[in-house]
Steps between C-alpha positions, in 0.01 A plus 500: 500500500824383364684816542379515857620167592861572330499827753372309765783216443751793462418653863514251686832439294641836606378439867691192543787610255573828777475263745767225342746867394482664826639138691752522172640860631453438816206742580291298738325840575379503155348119546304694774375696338345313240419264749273769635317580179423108433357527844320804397370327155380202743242752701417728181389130322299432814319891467498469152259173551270715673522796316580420132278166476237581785476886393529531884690826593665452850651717680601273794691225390816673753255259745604173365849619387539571921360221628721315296794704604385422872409149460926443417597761765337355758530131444845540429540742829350246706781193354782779558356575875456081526157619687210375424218699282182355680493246823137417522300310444774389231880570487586684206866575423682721291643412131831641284343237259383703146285199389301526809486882525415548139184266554384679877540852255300335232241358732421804689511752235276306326262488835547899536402509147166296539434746786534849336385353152210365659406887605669673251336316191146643679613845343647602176717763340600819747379298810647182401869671469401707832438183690801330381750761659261543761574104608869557398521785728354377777777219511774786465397658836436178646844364395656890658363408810631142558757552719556178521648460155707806488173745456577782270904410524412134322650188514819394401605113441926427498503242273289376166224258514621169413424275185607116467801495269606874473687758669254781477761735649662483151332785313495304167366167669229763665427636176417181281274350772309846475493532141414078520202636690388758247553239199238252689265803564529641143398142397239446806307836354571441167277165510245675732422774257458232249330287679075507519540677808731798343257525180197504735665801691621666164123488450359663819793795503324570118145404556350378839128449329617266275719310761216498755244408136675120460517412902815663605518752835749796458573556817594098578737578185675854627530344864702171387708748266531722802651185767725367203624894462516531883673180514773564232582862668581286839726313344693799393487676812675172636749504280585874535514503864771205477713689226493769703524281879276800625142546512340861605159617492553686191419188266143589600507832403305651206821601363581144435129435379566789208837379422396189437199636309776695285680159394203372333396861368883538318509189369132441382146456678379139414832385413663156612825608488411887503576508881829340447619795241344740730698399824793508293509822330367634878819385661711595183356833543568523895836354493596802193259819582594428912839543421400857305269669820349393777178544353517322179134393583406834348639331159295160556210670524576699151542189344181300661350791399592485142418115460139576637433759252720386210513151542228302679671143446771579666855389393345199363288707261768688367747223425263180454239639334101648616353172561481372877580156644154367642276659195 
């Protein structure tokens, strides 16, 4: 446990230390790019909720990453436009405000995630994962055919979201409130997997008899693991869309459900900060095999493939030892 908290205190560290170099040497593409895989980490923590604590394998969590994405593209579209986003029965206007969009993303993620847990926690295994993308999917072709939002062309927003006291147009100033974000979520999921809640759902991924023996209900248990995961991927999606100032319907795709799926796979299944070293070594690995070939992909999937077979913890269980965070 000790050597995993040194390596955890060491990567987050190296995050913010590539972050602090690149505004050194003037490289405020490289602050994006880190940028993007704190962003990443924030959406793997929020699968990895789900999927390393719960034992709940989703394949759909591209939904609440998207509506996330689309919750800052169109507020923000509607302050840029100065129309108004509903006019009855109540006025509702646009925001550029981050505060405000973060909580809306939050909020309805978290509502979308009541509504497919609620149906998806019915099944289990193969159907579970099935009805996951299925859900995910469905909001991908709805979000193609909403022509009214750019359709299949997406969204794009001209300037960043706005927080009190900081130019978020600065990459750097961008890139602490995100990594900010992920410290308070790290912490946030850290206490909740410690908490009598996590230990009772550590107990119903192992053994739902026994859970179900002393009064508990596993499915109450997966289905507030599975809003707090939803809920925690919509905040990401936010956050992407606004580093990027474009939203498209792509963020619902199930590409974007496996790559987040491959964060928390790299850097270790049940992990706190697994999805963290997993997001980075992705975009470490993008950033050097996309320069090689165009389909450097091939590559990833060699090396997912070796950490399945050869190593089932992950980064984490090569480097901080076999044992995992909430056993």
């Amino acid at each position: 446990m000790k050597r995993e908290m040194v390596f955890n205190l060491a990567l987050l560290a190296l995050i913010l230390g590539v972050a602090l170099w690149a505004q050194a040497s003037d490289e405020p593409f490289l602050i994006t790019l880190t940028t993007r895989a704190v962003i990443f980490a924030i959406a793997g923590v929020g699968l990895n909720f789900a999927l390393g604590f719960g034992g709940l394998v989703s394949f759909g969590h591209a939904a609440f990453f998207g509506l996330g994405g689309y919750v800052m593209g169109v507020l923000a579209y509607h302050a840029q436009t100065y129309t108004p986003l509903f006019e009855a029965p109540l006025l509702i206007q646009g925001t550029k405000s981050m505060p405000v969009i973060w909580l809306v993303s939050i909020l309805l993620s978290s509502l979308l995630a009541l509504a497919i847990g609620a149906l998806s926690l019915r099944t289990s295994g193969v159907y579970f994962i099935m009805i996951t993308l299925a859900f995910a999917q469905m909001l991908y072709y709805f979000a193609i055919s909403w022509a009214a939002y750019g359709g299949e062309d997406g969204l794009s927003i001209y300037v960043r979201n706005g927080f009190p006291g900081l130019n978020t147009m600065d990459p750097l100033q961008f890139f602490a409130l995100c990594f900010a974000l992920l410290l308070i979520v790290l912490l946030l999921v850290s206490l909740a997997a410690r908490s009598a809640f996590g230990l009772a759902l550590g107990a119903a991924r192992q053994n739902e008899a026994r859970v179900q023996a002393v009064g508990q209900t596993p499915y109450r248990l997966y289905l507030v693991a599975f809003v707090i995961s939803g809920a925690i991927t919509g905040l990401a999606g936010a956050l992407f869309a606004d580093l990027n100032r474009f939203v498209s319907p792509v963020m619902f795709s199930w590409q974007t459900s496996g790559e987040i799926m491959v964060f928390v796979i790299l850097g270790g299944v049940g992990r706190i900060f697994g999805p963290v070293a997993g997001a980075v070594l992705f975009i470490l690995l993008e950033h050097l095999l996309g320069g090689l070939s165009a389909y450097w992909h091939i590559y990833l999937g060699a090396i997912l493939l070796g950490v399945v077979l050869f190593a089932r913890g992950g980064l984490y269980g090569l480097i901080a030892g076999r044992e995992v965070a909430h056993d």
